[in-house]
C-alpha positions in Angstrom: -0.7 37.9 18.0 3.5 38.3 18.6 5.0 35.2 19.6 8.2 34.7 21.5 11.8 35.2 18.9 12.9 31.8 20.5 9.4 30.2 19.1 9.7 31.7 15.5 13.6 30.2 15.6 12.6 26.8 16.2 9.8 26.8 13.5 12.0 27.8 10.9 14.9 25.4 12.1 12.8 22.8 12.0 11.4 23.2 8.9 14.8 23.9 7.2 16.3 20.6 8.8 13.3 18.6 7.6 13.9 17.1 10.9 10.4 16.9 12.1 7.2 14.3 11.6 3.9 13.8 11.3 1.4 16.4 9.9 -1.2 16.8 12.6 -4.2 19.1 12.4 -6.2 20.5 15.3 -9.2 18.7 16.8 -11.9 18.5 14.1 -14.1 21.5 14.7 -17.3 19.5 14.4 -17.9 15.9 15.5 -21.2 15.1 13.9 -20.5 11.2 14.0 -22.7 8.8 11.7 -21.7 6.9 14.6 -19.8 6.6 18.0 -18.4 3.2 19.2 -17.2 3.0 23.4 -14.9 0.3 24.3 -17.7 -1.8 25.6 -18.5 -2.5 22.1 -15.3 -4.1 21.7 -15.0 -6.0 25.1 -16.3 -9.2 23.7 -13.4 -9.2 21.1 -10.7 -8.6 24.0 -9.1 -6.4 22.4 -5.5 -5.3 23.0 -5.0 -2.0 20.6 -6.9 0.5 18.5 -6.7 -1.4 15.7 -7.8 -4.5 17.3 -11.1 -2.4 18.1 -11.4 -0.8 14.6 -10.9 -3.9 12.6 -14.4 -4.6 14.1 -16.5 -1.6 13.3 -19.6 -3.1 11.3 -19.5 -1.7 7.8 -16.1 -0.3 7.9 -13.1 -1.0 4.8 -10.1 0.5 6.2 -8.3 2.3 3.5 -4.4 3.4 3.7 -3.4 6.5 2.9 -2.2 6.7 -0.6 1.7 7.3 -1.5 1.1 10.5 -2.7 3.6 13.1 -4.1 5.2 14.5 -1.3 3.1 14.7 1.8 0.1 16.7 -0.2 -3.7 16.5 1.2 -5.0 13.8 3.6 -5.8 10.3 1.7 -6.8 6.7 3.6 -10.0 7.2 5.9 -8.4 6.6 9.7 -7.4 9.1 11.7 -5.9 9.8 15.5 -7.6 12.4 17.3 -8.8 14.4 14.6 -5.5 14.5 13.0 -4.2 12.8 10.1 -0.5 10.3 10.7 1.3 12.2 6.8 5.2 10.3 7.2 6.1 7.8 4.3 7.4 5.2 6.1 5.1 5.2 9.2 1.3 4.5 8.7 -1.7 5.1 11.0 -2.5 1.3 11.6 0.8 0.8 12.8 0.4 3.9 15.0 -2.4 1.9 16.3 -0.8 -0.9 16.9 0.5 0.8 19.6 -2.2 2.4 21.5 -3.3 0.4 23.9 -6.8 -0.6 23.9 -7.3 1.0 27.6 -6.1 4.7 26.1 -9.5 4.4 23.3 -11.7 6.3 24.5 -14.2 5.9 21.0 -14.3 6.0 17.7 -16.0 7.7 15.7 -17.1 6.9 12.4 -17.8 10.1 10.2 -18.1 12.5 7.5 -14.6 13.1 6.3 -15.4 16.6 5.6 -16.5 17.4 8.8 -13.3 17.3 10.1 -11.7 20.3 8.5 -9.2 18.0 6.8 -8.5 19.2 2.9 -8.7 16.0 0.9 -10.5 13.9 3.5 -13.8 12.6 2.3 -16.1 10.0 2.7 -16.5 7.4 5.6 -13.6 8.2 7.8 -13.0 6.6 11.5 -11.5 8.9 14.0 -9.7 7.2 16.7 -10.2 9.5 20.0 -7.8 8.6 22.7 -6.0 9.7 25.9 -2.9 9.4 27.9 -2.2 6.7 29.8 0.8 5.5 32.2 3.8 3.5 30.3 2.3 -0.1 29.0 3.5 -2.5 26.1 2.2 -4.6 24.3 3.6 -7.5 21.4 2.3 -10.3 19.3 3.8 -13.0 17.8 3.1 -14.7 14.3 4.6 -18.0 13.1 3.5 -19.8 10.3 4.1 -23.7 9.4 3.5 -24.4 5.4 3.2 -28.2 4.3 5.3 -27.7 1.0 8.3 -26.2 -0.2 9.2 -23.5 2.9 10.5 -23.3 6.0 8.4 -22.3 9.0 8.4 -18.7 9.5 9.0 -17.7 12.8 10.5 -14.5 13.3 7.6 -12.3 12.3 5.8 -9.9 15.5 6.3 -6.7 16.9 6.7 -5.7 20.5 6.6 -1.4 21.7 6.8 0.4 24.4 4.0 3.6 25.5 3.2 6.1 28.0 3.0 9.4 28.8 4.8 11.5 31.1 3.5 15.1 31.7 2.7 16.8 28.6 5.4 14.2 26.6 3.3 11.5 24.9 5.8 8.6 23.4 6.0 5.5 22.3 9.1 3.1 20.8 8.6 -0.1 18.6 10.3 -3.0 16.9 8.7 -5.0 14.3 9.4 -7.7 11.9 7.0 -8.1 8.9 8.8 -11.2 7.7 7.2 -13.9 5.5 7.9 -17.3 4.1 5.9 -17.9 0.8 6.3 -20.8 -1.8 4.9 -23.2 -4.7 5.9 -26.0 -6.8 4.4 -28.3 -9.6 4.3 -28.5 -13.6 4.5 -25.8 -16.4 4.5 -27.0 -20.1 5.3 -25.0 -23.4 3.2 -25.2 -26.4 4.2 -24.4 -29.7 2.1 -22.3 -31.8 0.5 -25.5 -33.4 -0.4 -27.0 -30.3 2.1 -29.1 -29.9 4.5 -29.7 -26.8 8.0 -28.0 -27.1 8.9 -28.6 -23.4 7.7 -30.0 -19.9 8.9 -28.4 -16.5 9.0 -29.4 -12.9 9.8 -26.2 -10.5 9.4 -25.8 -7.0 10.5 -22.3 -5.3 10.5 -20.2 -1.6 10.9 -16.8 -1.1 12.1 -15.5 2.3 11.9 -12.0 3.2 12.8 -10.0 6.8 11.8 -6.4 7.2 13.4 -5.2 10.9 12.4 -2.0 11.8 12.5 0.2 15.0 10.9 3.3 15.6 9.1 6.1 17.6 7.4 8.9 18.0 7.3 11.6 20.2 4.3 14.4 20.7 4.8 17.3 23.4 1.5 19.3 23.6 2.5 22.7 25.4 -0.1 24.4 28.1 -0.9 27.0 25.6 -1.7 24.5 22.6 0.8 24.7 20.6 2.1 20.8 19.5 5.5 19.5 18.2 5.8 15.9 16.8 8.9 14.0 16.2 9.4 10.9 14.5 11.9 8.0 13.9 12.4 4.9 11.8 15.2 2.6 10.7 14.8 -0.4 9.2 16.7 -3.3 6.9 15.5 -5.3 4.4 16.6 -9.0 3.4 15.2 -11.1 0.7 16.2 -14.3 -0.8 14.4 -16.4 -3.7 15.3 -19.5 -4.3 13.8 -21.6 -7.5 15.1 -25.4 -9.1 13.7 -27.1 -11.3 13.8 -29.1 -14.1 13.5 -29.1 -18.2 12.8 -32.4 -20.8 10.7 -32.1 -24.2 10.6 -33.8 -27.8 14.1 -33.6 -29.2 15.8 -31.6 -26.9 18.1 -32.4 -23.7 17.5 -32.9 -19.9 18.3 -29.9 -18.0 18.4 -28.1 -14.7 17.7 -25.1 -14.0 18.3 -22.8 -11.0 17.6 -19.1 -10.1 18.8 -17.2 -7.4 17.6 -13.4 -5.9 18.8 -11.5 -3.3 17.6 -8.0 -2.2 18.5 -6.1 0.8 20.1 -3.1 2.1 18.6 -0.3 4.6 16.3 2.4 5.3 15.6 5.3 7.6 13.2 8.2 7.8 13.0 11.1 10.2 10.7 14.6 10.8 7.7 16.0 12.4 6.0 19.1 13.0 5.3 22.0 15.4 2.1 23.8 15.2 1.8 27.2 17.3 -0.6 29.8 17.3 -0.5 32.6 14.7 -2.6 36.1 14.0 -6.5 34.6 13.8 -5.4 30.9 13.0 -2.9 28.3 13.3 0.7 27.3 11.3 2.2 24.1 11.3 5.7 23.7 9.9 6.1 20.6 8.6 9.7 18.8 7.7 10.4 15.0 6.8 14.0 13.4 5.3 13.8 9.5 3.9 16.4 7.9 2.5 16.9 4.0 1.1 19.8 1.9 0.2 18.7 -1.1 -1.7 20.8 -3.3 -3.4 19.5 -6.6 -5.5 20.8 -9.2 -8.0 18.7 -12.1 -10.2 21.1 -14.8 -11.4 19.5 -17.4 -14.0 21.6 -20.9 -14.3 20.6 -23.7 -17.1 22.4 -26.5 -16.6 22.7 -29.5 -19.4 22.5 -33.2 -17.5 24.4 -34.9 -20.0 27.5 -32.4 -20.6 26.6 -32.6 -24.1 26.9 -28.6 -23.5 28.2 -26.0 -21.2 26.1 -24.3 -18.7 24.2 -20.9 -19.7 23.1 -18.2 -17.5 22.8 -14.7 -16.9 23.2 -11.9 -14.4 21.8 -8.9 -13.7 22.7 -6.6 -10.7 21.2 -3.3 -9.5 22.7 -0.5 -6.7 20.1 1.8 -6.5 20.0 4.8 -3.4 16.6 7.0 -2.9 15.7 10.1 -1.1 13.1 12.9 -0.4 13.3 15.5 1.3 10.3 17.7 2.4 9.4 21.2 3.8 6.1 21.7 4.3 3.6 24.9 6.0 0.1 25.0 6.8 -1.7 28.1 8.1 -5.8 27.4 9.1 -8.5 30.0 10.4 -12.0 30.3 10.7 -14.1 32.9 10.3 -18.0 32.2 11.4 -19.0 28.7 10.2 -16.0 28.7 7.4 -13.0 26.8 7.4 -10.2 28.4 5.5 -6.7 26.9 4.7 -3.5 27.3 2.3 -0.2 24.9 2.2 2.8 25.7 0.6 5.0 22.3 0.0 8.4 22.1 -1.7 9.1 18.1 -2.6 12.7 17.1 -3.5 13.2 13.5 -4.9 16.1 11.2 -6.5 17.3 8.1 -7.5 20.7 7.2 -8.4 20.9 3.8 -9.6 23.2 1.7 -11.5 22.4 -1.5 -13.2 24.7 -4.3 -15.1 24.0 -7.4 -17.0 26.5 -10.5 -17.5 26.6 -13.3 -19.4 28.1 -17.3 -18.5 31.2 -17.7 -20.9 32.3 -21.1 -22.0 34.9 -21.4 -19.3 32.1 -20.8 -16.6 32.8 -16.9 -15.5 30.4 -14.3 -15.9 31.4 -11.6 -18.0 29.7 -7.9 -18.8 27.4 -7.0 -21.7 26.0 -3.8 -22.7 22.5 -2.6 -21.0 21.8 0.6 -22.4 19.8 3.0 -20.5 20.8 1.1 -17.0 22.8 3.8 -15.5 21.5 7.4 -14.3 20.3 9.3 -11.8 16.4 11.0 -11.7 15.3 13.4 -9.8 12.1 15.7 -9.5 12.2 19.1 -7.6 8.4 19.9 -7.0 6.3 23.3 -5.4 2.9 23.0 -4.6 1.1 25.9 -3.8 -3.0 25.0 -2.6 -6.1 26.7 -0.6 -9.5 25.1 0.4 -12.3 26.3 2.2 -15.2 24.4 4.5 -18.3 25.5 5.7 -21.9 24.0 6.5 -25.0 24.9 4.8 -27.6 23.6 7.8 -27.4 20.8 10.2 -27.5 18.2 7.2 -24.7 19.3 4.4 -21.2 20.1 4.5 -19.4 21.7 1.4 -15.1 21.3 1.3 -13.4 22.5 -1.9 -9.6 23.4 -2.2 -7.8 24.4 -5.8 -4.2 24.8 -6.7 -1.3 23.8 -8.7 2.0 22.4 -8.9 5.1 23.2 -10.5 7.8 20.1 -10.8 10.6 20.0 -12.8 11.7 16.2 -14.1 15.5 15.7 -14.8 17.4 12.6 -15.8 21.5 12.6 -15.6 22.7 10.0 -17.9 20.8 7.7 -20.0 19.3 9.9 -22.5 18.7 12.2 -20.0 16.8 15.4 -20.2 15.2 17.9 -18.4 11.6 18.9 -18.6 9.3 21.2 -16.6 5.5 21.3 -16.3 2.8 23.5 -14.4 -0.5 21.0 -13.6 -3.6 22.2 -11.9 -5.4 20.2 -8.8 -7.9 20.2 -6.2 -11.2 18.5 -5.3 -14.8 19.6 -4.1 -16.7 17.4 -1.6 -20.1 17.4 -0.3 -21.8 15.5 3.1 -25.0 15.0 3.5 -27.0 13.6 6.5 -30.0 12.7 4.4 -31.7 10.8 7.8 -30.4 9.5 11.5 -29.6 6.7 9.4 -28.6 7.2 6.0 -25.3 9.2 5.2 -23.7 10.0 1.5 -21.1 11.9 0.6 -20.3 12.9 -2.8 -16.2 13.6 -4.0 -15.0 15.2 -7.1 -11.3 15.2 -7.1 -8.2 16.4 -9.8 -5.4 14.6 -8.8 -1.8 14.4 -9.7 0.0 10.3 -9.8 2.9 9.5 -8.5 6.2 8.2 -10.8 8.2 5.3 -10.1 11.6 6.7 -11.1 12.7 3.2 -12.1 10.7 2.9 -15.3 13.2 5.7 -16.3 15.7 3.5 -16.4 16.5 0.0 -18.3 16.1 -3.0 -16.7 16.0 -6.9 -17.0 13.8 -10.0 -16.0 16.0 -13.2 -16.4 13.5 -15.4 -14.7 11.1 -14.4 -17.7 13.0 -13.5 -20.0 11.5 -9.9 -20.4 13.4 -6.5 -20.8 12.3 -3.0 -20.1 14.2 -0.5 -22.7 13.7 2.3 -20.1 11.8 5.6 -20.6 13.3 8.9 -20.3 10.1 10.9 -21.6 7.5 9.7 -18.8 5.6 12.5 -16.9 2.6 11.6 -14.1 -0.5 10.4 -15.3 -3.7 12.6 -14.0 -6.8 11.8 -13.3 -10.6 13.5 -12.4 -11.8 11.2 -9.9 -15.5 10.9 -8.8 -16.9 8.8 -6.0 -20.1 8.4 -4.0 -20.4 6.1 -0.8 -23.4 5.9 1.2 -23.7 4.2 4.7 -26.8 2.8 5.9 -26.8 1.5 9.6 -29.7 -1.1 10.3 -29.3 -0.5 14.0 -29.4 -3.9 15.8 -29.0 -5.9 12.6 -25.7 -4.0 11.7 -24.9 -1.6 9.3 -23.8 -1.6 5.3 -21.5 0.9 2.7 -21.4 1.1 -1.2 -19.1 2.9 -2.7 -19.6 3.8 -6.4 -16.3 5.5 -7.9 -15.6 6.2 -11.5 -11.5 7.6 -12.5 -10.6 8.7 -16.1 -6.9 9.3 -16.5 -5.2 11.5 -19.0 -1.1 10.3 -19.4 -2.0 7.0 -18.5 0.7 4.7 -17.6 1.0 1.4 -19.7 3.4 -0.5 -21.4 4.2 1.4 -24.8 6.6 0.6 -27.6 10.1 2.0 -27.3 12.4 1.8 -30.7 12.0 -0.7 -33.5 11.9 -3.6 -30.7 12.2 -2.1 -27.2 9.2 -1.4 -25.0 9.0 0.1 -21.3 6.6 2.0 -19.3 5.3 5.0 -20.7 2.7 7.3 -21.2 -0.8 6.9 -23.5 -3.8 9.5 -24.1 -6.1 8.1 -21.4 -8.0 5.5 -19.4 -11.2 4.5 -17.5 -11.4 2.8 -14.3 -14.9 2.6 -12.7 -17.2 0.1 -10.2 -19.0 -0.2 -7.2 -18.5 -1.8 -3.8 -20.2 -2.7 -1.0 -19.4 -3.7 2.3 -21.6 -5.0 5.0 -21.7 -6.7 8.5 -25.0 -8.8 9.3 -25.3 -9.4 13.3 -27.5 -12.6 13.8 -28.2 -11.9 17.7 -31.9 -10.4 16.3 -32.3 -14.2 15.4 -31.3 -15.8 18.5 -27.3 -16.2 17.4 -25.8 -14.4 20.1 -22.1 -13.2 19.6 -22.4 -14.2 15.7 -21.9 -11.7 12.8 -21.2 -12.1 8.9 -18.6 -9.4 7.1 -19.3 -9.5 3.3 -17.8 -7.7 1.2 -18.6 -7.2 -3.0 -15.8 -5.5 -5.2 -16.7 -5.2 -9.1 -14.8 -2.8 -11.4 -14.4 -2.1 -15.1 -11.6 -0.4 -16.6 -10.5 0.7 -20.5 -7.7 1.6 -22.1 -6.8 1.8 -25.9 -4.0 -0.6 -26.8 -0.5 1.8 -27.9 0.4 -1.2 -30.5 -2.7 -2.7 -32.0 -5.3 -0.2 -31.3 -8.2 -2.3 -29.7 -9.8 -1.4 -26.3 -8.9 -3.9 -23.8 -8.7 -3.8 -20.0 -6.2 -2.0 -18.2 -3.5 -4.3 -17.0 -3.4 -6.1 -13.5 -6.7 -3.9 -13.1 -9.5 -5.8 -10.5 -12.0 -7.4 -12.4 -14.0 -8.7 -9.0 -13.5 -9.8 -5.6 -16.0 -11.3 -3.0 -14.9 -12.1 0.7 -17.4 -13.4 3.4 -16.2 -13.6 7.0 -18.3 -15.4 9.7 -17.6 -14.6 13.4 -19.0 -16.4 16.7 -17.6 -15.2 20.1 -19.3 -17.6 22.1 -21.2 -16.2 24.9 -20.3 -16.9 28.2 -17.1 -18.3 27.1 -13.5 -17.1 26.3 -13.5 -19.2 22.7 -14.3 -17.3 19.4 -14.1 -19.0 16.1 -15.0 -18.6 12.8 -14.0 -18.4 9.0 -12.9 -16.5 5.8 -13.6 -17.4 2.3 -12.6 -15.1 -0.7 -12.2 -15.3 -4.2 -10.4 -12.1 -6.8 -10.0 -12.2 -10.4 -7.5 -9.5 -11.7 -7.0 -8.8 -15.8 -3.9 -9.8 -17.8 -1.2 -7.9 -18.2 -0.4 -6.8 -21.9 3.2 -5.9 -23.1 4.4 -5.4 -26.4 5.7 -8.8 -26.9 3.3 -10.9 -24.5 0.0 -11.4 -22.8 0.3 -12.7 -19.1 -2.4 -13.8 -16.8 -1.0 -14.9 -13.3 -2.8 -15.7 -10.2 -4.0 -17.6 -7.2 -7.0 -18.9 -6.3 -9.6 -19.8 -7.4 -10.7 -19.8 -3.8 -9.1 -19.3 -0.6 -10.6 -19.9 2.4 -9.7 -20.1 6.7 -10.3 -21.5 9.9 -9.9 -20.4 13.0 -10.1 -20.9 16.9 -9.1 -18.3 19.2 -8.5 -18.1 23.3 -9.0 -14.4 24.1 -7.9 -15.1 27.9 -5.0 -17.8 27.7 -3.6 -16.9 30.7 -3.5 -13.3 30.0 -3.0 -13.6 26.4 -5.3 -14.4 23.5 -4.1 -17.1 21.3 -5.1 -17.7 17.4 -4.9 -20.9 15.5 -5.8 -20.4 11.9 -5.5 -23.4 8.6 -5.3 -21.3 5.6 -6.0 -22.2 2.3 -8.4 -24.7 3.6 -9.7 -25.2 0.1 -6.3 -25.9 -1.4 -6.0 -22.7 -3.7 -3.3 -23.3 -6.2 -0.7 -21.0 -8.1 -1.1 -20.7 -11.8 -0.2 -18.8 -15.2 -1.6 -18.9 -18.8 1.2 -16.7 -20.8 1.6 -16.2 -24.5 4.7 -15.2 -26.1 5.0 -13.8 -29.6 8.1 -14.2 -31.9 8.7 -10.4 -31.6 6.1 -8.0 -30.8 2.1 -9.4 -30.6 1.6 -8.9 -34.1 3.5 -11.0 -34.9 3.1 -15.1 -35.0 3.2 -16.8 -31.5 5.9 -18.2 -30.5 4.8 -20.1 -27.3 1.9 -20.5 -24.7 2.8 -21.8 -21.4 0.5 -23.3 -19.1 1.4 -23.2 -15.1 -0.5 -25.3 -12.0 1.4 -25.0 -8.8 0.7 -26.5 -5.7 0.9 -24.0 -2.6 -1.1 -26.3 0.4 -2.6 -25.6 3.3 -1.0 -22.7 5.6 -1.3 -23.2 9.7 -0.5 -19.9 11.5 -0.4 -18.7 14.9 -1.2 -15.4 16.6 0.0 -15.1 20.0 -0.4 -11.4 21.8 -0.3 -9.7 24.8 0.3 -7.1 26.9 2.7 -6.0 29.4 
């Protein structure tokens, strides 16, 4: 097929000017749903968006689409219209955030690899909607906490969406703001048992995240579809922790520690896909781009002047960006599915940290950080090809191979450059084994993603822990192998288990770096594997109409040989377990719905060189709420959280040096958090 000069032009202008969004394939070529959910399934939820609706499917986990490197294959299991939402800053639940509830037509829960999709597998909800006249919608979220914050009240979104013509658009501004804080005791043993010191801290974090956006889609009369996308967004944070410091021998003191982070954000593309020869291209572009500034300062101050003050600073300017260029080109041919992508990935990070000491006189003053100051990049080419056909009404086959070439650099610091060629790719299978048993099977070579600031040194004042910075890391990999099965029980409801297991070779862990230093870095390998299972229980079979029970069961084991000492131990910050059990009644006959939430999640210790660190929350939380779904056009939410007073706490032991050697100290945290009352006030306009 010859298409028009001017069209060609704009492809490759876009693509060049990474100026464009969201990767968006065709509408899937088959729609065998496991199952297909109207909007009168939702009416008795009065639901205002898409995700309002899909937070209800029975059975369902929502999972977001992984950070992968560059824009790569299709991750998460939600899509829109058959297509998947591939920017970095936007996401598909916010997408649906702003579709009204009116423009859902259904949604369809299904095989992933029935939709033609390379790297979608498993469960997947696609979200089928229409256009619809221009409508907003907003919500509103303050929270009140007994202790130690101040009420939060600046958190909601509000946007704007319509359609005019063949122009679909909408425009949003959000603020995912939070208020968060704990106080209460800590005391520091000595290795003999003994008490060395007693604390009394109390601390609030404050963060703002203002962002405005919107997207754009213009579907032309022949088919062909453009997409363009826009976000900006600023970022404030501010911690704030006092306390105090007394043990046997040694003086009263105060102590105080101050962080601020901020700076800004923004991130624009899209795509056009037109027509070409016996298939389809897509030109995909997308250019992000962060400013983020922070600083940690640490203050001990001595109550009877019997000493000066000590402290320490440390300060970070740091600037990211990625660019991408991306093509697709999809045809069929009989029953198969055939696709290759071409992706060129450009990242960076030029940062530049310091470190300062309190003098005598009570002015900061610079000391060396080695390894604080560089700039990383990674220029990456990924060349892949999958292919997609049935075999019979019950099994679908989706495999796709390839490669990547990336080249690492580091400017400063010990910097070096470094090239590799890795392999990747995935086979998946569906299979419709009944009308009411589904599995699909996943087998998957994947490539990780670096965080370029493990690169570089960097310090933890309130801790007291230092990373040395590694100039040698590469991206772990990983073969990846999962099975989830869904079962519906029709009018009892319907239940998913998931059994995964992931082995990683260049795992990332904590590894020594010198005589004393230690940083992230890489190890041989690693195991991660588990089940879970998800279910939704109606009780209107038993005469409890409007009354359903989400569960959901989480268990995983990992391994990991230890760099320093040699012993298997968990991976750290890995999920040991988490259980959650959610109880609904929308009362019939009535606008009122209430219900509860109680959960519980134990996560390993983390291991460095030089300590061993479990910190967490719990042991249970649990919620209450009441909500009006027609308050004078709005539904209202009332929720207590942390009903069941679930505290904030750390057991930490410290070695003199690295962990073989003798302990230095154990500390032992209980902080109180107390009970959280939140509101949820939405609507539509």
């Amino acid at each position: 097929m010859t298409r028009r000069p001017t069209r060609t032009a704009l492809c490759v202008a876009l693509l060049l000017a990474a100026s464009t969004l969201h990767a968006q394939d065709a509408t899937p070529t088959s729609t065998s749903a496991v199952h297909t959910y109207l909007p009168a399934d939702f009416a008795r939820y009065n639901p205002h968006n898409a995700l309002d609706m899909l937070k209800q499917v029975p059975g369902f986990v929502i999972r977001q689409a992984d950070q992968e490197r560059g824009l790569g294959e299709a991750t998460g299991n939600v899509v829109i219209n058959g297509q998947r939402i591939s920017g970095k800053s936007n996401d598909v639940l916010t997408e649906m955030t702003r579709i009204p509830a009116a423009n859902v037509v259904r949604i369809e829960i299904v095989d992933g690899s029935t939709l033609a999709i390379p790297g979608l597998t498993g469960i997947v909800a696609n979200v089928v909607t229409k256009p619809g006249g221009m409508s907003g919608q907003w919500s509103w979220k303050p929270d009140i906490r007994k202790y130690y914050t101040r009420p939060q009240i600046t958190r909601g979104d509000v946007s704007v969406s319509g359609s005019a013509g063949a122009l679909q658009y909408n425009v949003g501004l959000s603020n995912n703001g939070n208020h968060s804080g704990a106080g209460g005791g800590t005391v520091i043993y000595n290795a003999d048992g003994s008490v060395r010191d007693v604390r009394d801290d109390a601390w609030t974090g404050e963060s703002d995240n203002p962002t405005l956006s919107t997207r754009l889609t213009y579907t032309a009369a022949d088919g062909d579809i453009a997409n363009l996308n826009a976000s900006v967004s600023r970022e404030f944070y501010h911690y704030r922790e006092d306390g105090t410091r007394s043990g046997p021998g040694l003086p009263d003191r105060t102590r105080a520690v101050r962080e601020n982070e901020g700076g800004h954000s923004f991130e624009i593309g899209g795509d056009y896909e037109f027509g070409l020869g016996i298939g389809k291209l897509k030109l995909i572009g997308l250019d992000r781009y962060k400013h983020q500034p922070y600083d940690q300062t640490v203050v001990t101050h001595f109550v009877d002047g019997s000493q000066p003050d000590v402290g320490s600073r440390f300060a970070r300017d740091s600037e990211e960006s990625e660019k991408i260029a991306r093509a697709e080109y999809k045809w069929t041919t009989g029953k198969n599915d055939w696709r290759i992508s071409a992706e060129g990935a450009f990242n960076s990070l030029d940062s530049a940290s310091s470190i300062a000491v309190l003098d005598s006189s009570g002015n900061f003053v610079g000391v060396p950080l080695p390894g604080a100051n560089a700039t990383v990049q990674e220029d990456r080419y990924e060349l892949m090809g999958s292919w997609g056909r049935p075999f019979g009404a019950a099994l679908k086959f989706q495999m796709s191979a390839g490669g990547e070439y990336s080249k690492l650099q580091q400017v400063g610091a010990g910097g070096l450059t470094r090239e590799f060629i890795r392999p990747k790719g995935s086979m998946s299978l569906a299979w419709k084994a009944s009308d009411v048993l589904d599995v699909n099977f996943k087998l998957q070579r994947k490539v990780g993603q670096l965080n370029f600031y493990d690169f570089l040194a960097s310090v933890n004042l309130n801790d007291g822990s230092q990373n040395a910075g590694n100039p040698d890391l590469v991206p772990q990999q990983s073969w990846e192998f999962e099975v989830e099965t869904t079962r519906t029980l029709g009018q009892w409801g319907t239940t998913t288990l998931r059994v995964y297991d992931h082995r990683f070779d260049d795992f990332i862990d904590t590894i020594p770096i010198g005589d004393t230093g230690e940083s992230p870095g890489n190890i041989d390998s690693a195991r991660e594997y588990g089940f879970e299972w998800k279910g939704t229980w109606k009780f209107d079979p038993l005469g409890w109409r409007g009354a359903k029970l989400d569960t959901r069961w989480w268990v995983q084991q990992s391994s990991v040989k230890a760099p320093l000492t040699g012993e298997r131990r968990r991976t750290s910050w890995s999920l040991i377990h988490f259980w959650d059990v959610a109880l609904r009644n929308d009362v019939p006959g009535t606008p009122w719905a209430w219900g509860f939430d109680v959960n519980h999640e134990l996560d390993s210790r983390n291991v460095r060189l030089t300590e061993i660190d479990h910190t967490w929350e719990g042991p249970v939380w649990g919620s209450l709420y009441i909500e009006r779904k027609d308050f004078f056009g709005l539904t209202v939410r009332a929720t207590l959280s942390n009903a069941l007073g679930a505290g904030s706490y750390r057991d930490r032991y410290v070695f003199d040096g690295r962990r073989t050697d003798p302990l230095d100290f154990h500390e032992v945290r209980d902080r109180r958090i107390g009970p959280i009352l939140s509101l949820n006030v939405s609507g539509t306009f």
